[in-house]
C-alpha positions in Angstrom: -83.5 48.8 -27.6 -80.6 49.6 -25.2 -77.5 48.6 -23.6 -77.3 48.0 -19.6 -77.4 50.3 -17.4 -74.4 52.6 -16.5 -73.6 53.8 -13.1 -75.3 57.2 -13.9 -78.8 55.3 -14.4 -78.9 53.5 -11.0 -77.5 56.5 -9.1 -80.5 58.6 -10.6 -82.8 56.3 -9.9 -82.2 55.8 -6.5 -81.9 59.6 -6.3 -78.4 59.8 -5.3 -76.0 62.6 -5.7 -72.3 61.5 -7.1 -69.8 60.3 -4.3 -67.1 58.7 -4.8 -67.4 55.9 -1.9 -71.4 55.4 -2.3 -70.6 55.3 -6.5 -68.1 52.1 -5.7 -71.2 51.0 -3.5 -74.0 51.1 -6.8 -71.9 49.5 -9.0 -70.9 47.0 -7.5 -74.5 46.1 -6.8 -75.0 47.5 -10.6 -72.6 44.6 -11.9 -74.1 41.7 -9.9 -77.6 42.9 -11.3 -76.0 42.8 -14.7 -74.1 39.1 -14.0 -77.6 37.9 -12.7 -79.5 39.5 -15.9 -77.1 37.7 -18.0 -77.4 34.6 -16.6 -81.2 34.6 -16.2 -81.6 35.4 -20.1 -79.5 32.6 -21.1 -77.4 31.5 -24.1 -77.9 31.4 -27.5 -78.6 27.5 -28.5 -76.2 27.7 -31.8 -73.0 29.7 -30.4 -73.3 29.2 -26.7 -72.8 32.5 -26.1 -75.3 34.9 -24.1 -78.1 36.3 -25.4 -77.6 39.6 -24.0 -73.2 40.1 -23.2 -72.4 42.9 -21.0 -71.4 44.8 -23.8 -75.1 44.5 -26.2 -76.5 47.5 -27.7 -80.2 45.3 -28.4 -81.3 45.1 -25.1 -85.0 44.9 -24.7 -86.2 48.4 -22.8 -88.3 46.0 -20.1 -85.1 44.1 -19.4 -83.0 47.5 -19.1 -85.4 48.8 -16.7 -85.9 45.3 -14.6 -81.4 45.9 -14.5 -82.3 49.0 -12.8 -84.3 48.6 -10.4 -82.4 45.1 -9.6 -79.5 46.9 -9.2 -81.0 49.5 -6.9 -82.4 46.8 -4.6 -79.2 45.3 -4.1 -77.9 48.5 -3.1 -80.3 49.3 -0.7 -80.4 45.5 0.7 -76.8 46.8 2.3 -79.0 47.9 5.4 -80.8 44.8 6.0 -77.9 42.2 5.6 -80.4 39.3 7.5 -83.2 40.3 5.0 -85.2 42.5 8.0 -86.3 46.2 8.0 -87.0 47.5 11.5 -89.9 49.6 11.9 -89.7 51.3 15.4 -92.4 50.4 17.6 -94.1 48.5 14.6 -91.7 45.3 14.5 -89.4 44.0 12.0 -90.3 42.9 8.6 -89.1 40.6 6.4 -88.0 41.1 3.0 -88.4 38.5 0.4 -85.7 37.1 -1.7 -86.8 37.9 -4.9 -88.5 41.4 -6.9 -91.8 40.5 -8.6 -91.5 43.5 -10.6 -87.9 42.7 -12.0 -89.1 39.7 -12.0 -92.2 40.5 -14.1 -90.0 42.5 -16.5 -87.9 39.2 -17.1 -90.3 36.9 -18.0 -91.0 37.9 -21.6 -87.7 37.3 -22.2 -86.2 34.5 -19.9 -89.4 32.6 -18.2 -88.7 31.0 -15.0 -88.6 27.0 -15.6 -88.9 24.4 -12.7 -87.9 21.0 -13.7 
């Protein structure tokens, strides 16, 4: 079990040195991930209160690492703001919407439901 990522985590992950404008940058992106997470795994049906808070300590290791990497996208999506990567002489391409491995790590713990 763990607790959410910290701004340390998603830095090293995306192989970053510390720097203080870039750090505002990642966690920023590292909170949204962390809203989205918390949101996506829902609320307990008894107390109405989330499953996983911001400040949990029994986080599910798949759901830590989905955090991570969630976070990291939205950091990097910064350079394609209309959801396009330019390749040079290859094109553009376009980046989906969603991760399917966040995604993947999720739904253990908080299926996707269409209804």
């Amino acid at each position: 079990m763990a607790s959410w990522p910290d701004l340390k985590e998603v830095r090293t992950f995306l192989r970053l040195q510390p720097d203080a404008t870039e750090d505002g940058v990642i966690d920023t992106a590292r909170l949204g991930a962390i809203d989205y997470m918390i949101q996506r795994l829902g609320n307990d049906s008894t107390t109405g209160l989330p499953n996983y808070p911001s400040d949990t300590t029994s986080l599910p290791d798949a759901v830590h690492q989905a955090a991570v990497q969630a976070s990291a996208r939205l950091y990097r999506r910064r350079d394609s703001l209309d959801g396009t990567v330019g390749f040079g002489d290859l094109g553009v391409v376009r980046i989906g919407g969603r991760d399917f491995d966040v995604e993947r790590l999720l739904d253990t713990y908080a299926p996707l439901v269409f209804g």
